[in-house]
DSSP file (Angstrom, degrees, kcal/mol; ACC not computed):
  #  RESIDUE AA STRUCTURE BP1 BP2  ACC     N-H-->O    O-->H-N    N-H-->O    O-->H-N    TCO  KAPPA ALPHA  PHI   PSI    X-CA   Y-CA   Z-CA
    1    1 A X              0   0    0      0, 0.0     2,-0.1     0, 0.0     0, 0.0   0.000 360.0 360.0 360.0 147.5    0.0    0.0    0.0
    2    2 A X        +     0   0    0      1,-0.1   128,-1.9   127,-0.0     3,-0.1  -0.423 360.0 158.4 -72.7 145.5    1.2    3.6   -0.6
    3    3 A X        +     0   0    0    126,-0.2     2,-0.3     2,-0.1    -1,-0.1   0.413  68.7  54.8-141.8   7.1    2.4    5.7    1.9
    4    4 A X  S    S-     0   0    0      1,-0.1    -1,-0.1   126,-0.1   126,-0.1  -0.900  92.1 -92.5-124.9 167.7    4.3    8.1   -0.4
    5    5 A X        -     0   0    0     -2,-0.3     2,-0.2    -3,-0.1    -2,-0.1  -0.207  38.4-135.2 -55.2 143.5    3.3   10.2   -3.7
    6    6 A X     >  -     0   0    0      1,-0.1     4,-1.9    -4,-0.0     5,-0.2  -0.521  41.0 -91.8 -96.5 179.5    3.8    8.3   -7.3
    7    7 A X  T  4 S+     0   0    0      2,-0.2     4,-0.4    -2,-0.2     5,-0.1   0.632 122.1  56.6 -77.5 -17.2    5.4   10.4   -9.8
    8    8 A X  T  > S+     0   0    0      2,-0.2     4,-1.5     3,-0.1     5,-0.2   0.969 110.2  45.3 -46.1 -68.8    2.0   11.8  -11.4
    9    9 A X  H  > S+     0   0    0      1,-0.2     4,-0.9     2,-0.2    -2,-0.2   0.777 113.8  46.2 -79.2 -14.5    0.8   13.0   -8.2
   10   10 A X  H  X S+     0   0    0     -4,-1.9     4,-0.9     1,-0.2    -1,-0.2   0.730 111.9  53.1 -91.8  -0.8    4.3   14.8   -7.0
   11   11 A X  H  > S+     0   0    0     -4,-0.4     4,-1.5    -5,-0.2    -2,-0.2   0.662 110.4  50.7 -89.6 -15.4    4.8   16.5  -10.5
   12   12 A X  H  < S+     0   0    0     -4,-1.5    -2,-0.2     1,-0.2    -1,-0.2   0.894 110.8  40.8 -85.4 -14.0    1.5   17.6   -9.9
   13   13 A X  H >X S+     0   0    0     -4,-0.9     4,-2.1    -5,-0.2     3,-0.9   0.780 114.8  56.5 -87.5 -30.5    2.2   18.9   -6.6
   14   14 A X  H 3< S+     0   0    0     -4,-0.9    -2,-0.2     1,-0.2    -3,-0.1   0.784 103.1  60.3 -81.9 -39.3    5.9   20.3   -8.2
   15   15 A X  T 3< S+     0   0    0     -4,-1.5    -1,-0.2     1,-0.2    -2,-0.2   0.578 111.5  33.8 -59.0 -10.4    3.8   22.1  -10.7
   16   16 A X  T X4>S+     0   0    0     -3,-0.9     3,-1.4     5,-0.1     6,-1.0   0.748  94.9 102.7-113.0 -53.5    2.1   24.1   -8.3
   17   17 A X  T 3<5S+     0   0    0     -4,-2.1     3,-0.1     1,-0.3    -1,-0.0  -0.258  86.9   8.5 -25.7  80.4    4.6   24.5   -5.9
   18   18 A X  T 3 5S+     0   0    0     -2,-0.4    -1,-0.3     1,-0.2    -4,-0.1   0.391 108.0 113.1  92.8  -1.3    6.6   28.0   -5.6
   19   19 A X  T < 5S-     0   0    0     -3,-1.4    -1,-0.2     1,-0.1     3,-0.1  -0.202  88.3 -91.1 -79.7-164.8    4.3   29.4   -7.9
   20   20 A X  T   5S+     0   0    0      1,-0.2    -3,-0.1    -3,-0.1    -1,-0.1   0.306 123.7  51.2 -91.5  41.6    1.8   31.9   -8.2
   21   21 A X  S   <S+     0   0    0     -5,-0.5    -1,-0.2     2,-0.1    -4,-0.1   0.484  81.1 108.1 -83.4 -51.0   -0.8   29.5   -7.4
   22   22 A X        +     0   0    0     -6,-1.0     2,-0.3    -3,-0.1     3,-0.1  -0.269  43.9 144.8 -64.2 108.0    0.9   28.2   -4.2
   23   23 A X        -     0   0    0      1,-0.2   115,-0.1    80,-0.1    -2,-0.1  -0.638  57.1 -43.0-127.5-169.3   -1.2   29.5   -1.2
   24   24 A X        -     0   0    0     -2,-0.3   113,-1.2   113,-0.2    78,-0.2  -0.066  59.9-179.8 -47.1 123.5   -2.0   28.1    1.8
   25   25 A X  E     -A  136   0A   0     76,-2.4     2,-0.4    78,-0.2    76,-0.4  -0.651  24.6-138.0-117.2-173.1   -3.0   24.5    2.1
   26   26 A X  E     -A  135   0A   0    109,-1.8   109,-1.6    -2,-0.2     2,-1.0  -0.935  18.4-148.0-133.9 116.3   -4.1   22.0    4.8
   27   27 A X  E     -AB 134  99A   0     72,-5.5     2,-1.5    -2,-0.4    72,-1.1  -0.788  11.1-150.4-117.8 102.7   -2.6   18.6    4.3
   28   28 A X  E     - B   0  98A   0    105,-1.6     2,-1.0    -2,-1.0   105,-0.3  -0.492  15.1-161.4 -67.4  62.5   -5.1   16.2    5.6
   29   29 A X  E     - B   0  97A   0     68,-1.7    68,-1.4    -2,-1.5     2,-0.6  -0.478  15.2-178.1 -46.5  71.0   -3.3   13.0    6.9
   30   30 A X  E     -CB 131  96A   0     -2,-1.0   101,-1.4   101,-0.8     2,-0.5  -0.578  16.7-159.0 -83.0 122.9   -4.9    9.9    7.4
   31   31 A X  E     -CB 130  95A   0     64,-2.8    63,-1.7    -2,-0.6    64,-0.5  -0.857  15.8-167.3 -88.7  98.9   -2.4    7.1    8.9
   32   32 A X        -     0   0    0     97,-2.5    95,-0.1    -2,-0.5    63,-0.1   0.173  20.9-150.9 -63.3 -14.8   -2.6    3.7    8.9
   33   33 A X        -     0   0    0     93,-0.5     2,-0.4     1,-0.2    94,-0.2   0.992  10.2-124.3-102.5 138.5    0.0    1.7   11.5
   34   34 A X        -     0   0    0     92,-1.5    19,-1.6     1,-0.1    20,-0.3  -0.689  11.8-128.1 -71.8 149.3    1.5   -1.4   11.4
   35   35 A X  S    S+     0   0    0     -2,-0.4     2,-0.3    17,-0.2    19,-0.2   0.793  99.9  13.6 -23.7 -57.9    1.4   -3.9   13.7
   36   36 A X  S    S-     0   0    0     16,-0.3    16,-0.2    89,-0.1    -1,-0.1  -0.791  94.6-109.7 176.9 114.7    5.0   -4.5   14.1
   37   37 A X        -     0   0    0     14,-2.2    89,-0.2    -2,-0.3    16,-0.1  -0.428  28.9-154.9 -60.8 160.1    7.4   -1.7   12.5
   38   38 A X        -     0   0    0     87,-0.3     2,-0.2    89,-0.1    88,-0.1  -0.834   8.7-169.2-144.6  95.5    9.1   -3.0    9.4
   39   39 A X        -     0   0    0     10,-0.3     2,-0.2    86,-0.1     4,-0.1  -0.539  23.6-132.9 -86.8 154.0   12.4   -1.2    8.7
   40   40 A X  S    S-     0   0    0     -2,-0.2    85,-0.1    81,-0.1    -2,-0.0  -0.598  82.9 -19.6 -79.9 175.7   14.1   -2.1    5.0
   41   41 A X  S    S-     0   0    0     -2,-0.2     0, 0.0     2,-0.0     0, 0.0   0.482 122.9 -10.1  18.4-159.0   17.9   -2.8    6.4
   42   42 A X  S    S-     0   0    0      1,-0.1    -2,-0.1     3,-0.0     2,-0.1  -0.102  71.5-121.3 -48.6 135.8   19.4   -1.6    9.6
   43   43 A X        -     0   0    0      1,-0.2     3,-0.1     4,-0.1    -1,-0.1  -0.395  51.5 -78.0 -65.9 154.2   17.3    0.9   11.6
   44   44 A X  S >  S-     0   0    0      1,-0.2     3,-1.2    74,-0.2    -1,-0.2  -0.172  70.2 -76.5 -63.1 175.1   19.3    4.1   12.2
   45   45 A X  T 3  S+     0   0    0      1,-0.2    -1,-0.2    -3,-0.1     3,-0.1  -0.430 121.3  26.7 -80.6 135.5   21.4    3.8   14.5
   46   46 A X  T 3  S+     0   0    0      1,-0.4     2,-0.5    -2,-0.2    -1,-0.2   0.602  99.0 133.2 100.4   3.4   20.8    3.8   18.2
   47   47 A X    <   -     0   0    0     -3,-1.2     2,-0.5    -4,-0.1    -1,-0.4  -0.815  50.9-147.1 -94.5 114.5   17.0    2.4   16.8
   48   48 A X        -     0   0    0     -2,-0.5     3,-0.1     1,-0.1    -4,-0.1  -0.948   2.2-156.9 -93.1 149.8   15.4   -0.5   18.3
   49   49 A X        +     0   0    0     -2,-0.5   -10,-0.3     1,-0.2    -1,-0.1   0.093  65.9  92.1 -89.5  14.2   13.7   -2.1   15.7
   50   50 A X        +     0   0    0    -14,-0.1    -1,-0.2   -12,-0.1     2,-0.1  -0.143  63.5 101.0 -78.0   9.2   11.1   -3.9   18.1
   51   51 A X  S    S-     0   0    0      1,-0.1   -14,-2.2    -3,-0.1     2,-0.1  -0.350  71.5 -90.2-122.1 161.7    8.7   -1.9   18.2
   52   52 A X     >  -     0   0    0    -16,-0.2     4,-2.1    -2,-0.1   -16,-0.3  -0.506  37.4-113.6 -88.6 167.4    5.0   -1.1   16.8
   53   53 A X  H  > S+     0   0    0    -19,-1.6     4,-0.9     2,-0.2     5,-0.2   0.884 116.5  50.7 -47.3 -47.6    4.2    0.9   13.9
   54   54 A X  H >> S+     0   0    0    -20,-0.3     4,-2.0     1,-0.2     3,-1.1   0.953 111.2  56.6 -61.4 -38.2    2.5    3.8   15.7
   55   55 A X  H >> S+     0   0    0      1,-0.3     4,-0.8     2,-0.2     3,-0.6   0.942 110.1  38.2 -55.4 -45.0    5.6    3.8   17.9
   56   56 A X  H 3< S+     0   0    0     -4,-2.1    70,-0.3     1,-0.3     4,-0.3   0.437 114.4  57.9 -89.8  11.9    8.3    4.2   15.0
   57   57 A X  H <X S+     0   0    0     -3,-1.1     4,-3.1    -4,-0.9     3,-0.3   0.676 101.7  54.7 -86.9 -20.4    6.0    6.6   13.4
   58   58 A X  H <X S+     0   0    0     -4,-2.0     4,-3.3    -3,-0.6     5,-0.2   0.767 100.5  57.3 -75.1 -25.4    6.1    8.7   16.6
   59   59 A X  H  X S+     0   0    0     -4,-0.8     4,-0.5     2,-0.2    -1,-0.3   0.870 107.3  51.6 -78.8 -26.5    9.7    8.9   16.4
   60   60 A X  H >> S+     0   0    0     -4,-0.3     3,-2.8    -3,-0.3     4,-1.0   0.984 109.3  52.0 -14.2 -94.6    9.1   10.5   12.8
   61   61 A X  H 3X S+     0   0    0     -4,-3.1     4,-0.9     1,-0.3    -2,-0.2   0.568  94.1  64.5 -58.4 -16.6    7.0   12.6   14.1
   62   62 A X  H 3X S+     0   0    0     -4,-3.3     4,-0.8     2,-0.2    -1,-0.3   0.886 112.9  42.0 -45.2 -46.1    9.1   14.1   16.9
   63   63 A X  H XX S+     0   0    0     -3,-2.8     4,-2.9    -4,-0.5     3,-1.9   0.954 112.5  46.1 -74.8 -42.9   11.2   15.3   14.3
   64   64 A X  H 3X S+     0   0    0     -4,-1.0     4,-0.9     1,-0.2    -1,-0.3   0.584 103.8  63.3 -69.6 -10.2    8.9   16.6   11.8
   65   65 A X  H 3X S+     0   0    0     -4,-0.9     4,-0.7    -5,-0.3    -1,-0.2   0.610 107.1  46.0 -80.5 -34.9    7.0   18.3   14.9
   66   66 A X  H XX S+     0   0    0     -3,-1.9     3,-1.0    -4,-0.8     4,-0.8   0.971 120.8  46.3 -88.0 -47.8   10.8   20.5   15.2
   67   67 A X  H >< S+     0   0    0     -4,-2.9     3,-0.9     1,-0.3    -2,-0.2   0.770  98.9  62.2 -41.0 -60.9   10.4   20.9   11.0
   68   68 A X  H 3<>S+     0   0    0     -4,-0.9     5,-3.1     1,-0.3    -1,-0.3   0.448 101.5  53.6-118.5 -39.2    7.2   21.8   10.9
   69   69 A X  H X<5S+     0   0    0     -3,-1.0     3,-0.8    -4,-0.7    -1,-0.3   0.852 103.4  54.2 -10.8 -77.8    8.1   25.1   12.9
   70   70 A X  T <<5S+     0   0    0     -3,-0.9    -2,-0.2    -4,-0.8    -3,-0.1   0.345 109.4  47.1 -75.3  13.5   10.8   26.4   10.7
   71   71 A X  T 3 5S-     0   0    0      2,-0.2    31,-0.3    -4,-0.2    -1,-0.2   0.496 113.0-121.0-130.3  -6.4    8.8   26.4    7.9
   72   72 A X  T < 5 +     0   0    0     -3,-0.8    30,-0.4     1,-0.3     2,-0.3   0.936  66.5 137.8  77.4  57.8    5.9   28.1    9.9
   73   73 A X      < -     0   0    0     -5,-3.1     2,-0.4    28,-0.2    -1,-0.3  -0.757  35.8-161.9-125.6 150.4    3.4   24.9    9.1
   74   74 A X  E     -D  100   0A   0     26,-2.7    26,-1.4    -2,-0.3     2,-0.3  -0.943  25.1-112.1-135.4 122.5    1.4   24.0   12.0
   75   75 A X  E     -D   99   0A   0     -2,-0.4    24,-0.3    24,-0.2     3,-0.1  -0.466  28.7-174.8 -93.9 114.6   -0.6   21.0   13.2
   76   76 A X        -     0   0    0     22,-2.8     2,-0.2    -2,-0.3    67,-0.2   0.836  62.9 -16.9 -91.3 -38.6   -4.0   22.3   13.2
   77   77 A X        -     0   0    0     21,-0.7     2,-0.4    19,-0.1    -1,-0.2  -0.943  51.2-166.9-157.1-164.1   -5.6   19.0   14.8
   78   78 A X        +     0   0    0     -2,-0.2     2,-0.3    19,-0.2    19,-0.2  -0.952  14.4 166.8-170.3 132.7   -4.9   15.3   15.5
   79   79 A X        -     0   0    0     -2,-0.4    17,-1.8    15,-0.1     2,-0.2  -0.941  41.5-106.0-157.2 174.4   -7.4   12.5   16.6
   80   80 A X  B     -E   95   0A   0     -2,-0.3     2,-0.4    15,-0.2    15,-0.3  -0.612  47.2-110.1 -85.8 141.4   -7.3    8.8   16.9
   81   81 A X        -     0   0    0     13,-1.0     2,-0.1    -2,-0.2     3,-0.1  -0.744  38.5-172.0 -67.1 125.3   -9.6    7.1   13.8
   82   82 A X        -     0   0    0     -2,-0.4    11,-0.2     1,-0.2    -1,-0.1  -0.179  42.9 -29.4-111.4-141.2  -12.3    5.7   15.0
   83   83 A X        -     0   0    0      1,-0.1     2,-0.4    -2,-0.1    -1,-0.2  -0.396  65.9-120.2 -72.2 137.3  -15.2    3.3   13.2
   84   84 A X        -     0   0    0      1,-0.2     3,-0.2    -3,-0.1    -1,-0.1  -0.431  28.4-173.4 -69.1 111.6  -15.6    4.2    8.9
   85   85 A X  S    S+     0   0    0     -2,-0.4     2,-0.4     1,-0.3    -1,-0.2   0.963  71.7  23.1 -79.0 -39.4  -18.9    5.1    8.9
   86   86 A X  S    S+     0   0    0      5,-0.1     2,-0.3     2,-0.1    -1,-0.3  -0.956 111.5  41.5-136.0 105.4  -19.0    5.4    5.1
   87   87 A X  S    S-     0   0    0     -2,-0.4     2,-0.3    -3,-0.2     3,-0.1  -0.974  75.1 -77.2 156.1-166.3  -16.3    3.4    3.2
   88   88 A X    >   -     0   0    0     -2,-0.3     3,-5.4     1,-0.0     4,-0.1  -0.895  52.0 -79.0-117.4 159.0  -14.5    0.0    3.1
   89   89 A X  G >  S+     0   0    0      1,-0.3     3,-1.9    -2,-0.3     2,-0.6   0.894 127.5  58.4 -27.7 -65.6  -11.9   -1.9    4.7
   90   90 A X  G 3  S+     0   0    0      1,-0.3    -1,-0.3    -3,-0.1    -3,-0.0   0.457  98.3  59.2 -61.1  19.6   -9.5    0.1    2.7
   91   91 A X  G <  S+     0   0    0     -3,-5.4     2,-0.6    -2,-0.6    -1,-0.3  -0.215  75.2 112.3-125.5  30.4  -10.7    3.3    4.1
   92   92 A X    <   +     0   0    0     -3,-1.9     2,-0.2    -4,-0.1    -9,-0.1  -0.870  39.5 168.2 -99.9 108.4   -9.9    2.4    7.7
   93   93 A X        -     0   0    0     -2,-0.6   -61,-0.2   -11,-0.2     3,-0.1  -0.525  30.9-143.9-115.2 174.1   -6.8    4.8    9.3
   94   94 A X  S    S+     0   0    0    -63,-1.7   -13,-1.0     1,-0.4     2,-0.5   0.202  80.3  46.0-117.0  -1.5   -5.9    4.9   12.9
   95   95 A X  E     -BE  31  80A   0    -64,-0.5   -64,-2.8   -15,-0.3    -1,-0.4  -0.886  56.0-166.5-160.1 136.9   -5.2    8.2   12.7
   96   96 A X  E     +B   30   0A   0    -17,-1.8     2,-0.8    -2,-0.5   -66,-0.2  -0.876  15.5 176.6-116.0  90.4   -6.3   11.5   11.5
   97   97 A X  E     -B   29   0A   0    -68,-1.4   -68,-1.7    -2,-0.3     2,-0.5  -0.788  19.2-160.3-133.0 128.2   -4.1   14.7   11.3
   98   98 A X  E     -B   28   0A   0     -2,-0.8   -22,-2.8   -70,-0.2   -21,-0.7  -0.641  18.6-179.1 -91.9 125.9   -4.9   18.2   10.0
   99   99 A X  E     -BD  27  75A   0    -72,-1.1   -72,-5.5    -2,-0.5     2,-0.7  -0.959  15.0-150.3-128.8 130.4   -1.1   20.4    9.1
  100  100 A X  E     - D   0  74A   0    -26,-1.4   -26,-2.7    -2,-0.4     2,-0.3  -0.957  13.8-172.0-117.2 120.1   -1.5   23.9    7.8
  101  101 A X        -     0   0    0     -2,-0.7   -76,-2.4   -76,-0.4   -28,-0.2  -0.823  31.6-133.7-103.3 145.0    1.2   25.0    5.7
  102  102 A X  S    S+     0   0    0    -30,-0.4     2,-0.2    -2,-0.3   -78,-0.1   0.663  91.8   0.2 -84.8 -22.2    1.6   28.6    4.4
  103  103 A X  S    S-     0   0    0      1,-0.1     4,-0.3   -79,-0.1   -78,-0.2  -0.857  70.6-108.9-142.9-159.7    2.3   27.0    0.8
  104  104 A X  S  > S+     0   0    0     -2,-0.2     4,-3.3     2,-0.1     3,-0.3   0.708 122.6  58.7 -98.9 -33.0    2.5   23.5   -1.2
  105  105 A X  H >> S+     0   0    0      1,-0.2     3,-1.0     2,-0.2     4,-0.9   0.932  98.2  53.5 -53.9 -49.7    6.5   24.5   -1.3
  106  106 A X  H 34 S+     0   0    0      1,-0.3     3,-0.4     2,-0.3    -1,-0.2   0.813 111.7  52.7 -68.2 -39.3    6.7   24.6    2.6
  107  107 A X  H >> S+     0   0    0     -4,-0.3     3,-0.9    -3,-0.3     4,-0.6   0.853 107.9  45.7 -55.6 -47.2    5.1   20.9    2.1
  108  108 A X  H <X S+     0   0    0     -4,-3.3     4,-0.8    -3,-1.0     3,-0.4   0.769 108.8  57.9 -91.3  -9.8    7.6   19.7   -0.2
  109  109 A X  H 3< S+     0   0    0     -4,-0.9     4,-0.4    -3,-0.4    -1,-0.2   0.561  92.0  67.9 -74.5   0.6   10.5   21.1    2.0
  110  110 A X  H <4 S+     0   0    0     -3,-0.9    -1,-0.2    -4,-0.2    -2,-0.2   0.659 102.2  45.4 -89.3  -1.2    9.4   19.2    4.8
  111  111 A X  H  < S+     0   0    0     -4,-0.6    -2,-0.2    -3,-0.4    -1,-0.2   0.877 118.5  45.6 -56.7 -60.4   10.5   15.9    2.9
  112  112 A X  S  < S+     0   0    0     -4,-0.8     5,-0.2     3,-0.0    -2,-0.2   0.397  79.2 122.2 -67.6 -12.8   13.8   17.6    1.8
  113  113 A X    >>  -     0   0    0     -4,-0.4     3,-2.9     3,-0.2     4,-0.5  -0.371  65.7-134.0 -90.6 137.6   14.9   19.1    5.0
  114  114 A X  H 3> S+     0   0    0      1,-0.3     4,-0.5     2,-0.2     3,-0.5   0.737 104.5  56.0 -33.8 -36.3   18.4   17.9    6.2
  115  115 A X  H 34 S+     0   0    0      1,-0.2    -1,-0.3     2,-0.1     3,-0.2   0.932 110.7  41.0 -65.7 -45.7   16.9   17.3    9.9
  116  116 A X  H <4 S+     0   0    0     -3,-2.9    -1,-0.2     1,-0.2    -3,-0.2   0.247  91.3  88.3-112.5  11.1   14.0   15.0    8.8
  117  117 A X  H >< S+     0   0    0     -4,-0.5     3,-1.3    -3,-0.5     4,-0.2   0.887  91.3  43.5 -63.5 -57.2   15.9   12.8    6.2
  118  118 A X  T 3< S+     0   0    0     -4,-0.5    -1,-0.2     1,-0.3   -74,-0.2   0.491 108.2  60.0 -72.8  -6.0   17.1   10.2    8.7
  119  119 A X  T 3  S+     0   0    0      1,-0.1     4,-0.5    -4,-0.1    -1,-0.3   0.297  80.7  83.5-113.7  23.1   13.8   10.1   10.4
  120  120 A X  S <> S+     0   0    0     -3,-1.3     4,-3.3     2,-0.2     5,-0.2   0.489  85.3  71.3 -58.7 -23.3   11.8    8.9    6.9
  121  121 A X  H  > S+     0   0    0     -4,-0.2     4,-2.6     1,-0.2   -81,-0.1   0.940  94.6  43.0 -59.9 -23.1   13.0    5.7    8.1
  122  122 A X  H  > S+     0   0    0      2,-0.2     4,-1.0     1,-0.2    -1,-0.2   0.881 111.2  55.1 -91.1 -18.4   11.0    5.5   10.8
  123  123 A X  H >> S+     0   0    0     -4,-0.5     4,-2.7     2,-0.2     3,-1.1   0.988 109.8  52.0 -31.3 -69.7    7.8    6.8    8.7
  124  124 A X  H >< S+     0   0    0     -4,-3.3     3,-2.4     1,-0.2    -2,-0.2   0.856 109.8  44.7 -38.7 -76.0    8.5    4.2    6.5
  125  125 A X  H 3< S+     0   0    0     -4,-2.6   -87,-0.3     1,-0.3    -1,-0.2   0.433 113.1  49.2 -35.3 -31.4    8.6    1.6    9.1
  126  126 A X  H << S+     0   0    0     -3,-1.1   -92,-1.5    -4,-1.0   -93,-0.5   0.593  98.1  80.6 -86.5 -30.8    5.5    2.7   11.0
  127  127 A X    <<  +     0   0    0     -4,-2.7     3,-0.1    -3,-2.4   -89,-0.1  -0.577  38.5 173.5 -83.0 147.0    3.1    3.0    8.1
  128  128 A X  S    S-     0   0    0      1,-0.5     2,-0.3    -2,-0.4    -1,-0.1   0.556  72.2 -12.1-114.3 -14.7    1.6    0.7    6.7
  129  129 A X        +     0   0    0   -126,-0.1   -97,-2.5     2,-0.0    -1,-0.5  -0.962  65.7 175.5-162.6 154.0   -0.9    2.7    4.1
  130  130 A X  E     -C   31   0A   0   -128,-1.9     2,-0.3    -2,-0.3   -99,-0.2  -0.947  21.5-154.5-176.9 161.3   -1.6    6.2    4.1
  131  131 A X  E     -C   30   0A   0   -101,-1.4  -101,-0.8    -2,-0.3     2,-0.4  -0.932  12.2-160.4-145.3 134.4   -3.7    9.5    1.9
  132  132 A X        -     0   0    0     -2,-0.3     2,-0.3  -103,-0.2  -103,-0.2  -0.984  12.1-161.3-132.1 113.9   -2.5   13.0    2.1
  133  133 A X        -     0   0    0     -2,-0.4  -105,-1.6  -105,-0.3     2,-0.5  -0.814   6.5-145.8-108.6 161.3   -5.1   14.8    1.1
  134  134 A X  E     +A   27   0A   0     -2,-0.3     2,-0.4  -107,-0.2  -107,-0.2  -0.890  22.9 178.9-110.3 142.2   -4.5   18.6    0.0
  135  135 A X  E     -A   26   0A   0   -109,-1.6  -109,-1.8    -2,-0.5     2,-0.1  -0.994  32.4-101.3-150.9 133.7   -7.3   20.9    0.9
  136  136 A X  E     -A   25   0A   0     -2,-0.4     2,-0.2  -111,-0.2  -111,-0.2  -0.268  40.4-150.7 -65.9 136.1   -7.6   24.5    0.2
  137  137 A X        -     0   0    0   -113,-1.2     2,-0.2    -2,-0.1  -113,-0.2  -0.686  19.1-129.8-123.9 130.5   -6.9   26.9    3.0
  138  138 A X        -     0   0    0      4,-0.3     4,-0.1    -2,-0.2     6,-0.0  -0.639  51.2 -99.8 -88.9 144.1   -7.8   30.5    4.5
  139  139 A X  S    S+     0   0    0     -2,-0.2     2,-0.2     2,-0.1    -1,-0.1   0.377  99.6  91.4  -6.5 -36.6   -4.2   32.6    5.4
  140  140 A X  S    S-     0   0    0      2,-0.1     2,-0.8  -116,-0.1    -2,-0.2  -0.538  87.3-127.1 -87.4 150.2   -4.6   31.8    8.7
  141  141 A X  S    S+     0   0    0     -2,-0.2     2,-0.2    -4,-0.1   -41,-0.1  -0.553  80.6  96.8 -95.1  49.9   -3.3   28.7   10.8
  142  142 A X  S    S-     0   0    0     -2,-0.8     2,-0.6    -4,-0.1    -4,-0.3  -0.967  74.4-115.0-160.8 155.2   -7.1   27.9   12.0
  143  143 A X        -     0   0    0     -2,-0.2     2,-0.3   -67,-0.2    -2,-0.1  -0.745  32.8-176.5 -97.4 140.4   -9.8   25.7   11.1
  144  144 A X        -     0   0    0     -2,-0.6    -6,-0.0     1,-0.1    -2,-0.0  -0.997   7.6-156.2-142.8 143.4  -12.8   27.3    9.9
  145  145 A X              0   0    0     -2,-0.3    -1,-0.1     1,-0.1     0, 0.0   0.537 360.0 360.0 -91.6-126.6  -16.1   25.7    9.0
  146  146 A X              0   0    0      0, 0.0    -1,-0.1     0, 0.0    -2,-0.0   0.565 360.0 360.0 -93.4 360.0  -19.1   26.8    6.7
């Protein structure tokens, strides 16, 4: 299952990106976990590899939590997934998290940035499926309804 962009959908995102189109988004994260992280080779170092998914995803997210800051993105909400009301098995996440970024560039440096590179392992390792959805955004770093 995917838990990163194919090459369609990040040239489309690259297209957008640092232009004058790129405004504010909200990147709607739903998260699946493995049971059991599954890192490809050695864990970084200093890693145990023993661990559940949510766990080595958390360790991911410590870092991307320090990122997410210098690029003036913000976590807007978080909640545990509970029961799919309207969907299928493949539409079941364990986790739900709303991140407001000030563009789609700010998004694609948080991939790039030298700090959070060594801690994709532990994304990887923790996910087991995941949808990033992108959803259009007010200026502001606040959820606002209808």
């Amino acid at each position: 299952m995917p838990i990163e962009p194919d090459s369609r959908q990040l040239e489309e995102l690259m297209a957008i990106a640092g232009g004058p189109d790129d405004g504010p988004v909200v990147m709607l994260n739903l998260n699946a976990y493995r049971e059991r992280a599954a890192y490809e080779g050695e864990p970084p170092p200093g890693t145990d590899a023993d661990v559940g998914g949510r766990e080595a995803y958390s360790r991911y997210a410590m870092v991307a939590l320090a990122t997410l800051g210098k690029l003036g993105a913000k976590i807007l909400w978080h909640a545990e997934a509970g029961q799919t009301i309207v969907g299928d098995a493949g539409d079941d996440y364990d986790e739900v998290i709303a991140v407001w970024y000030p563009n789609r560039a700010a998004f694609l440096q948080l991939a790039t940035d030298e700090e959070i590179v060594p801690a994709l392992a532990h994304r990887a390792a923790g996910l087991e499926r995941a949808a990033i959805i992108c959803c259009e955004s007010g200026p502001e770093a606040e959820l606002t309804g209808f």
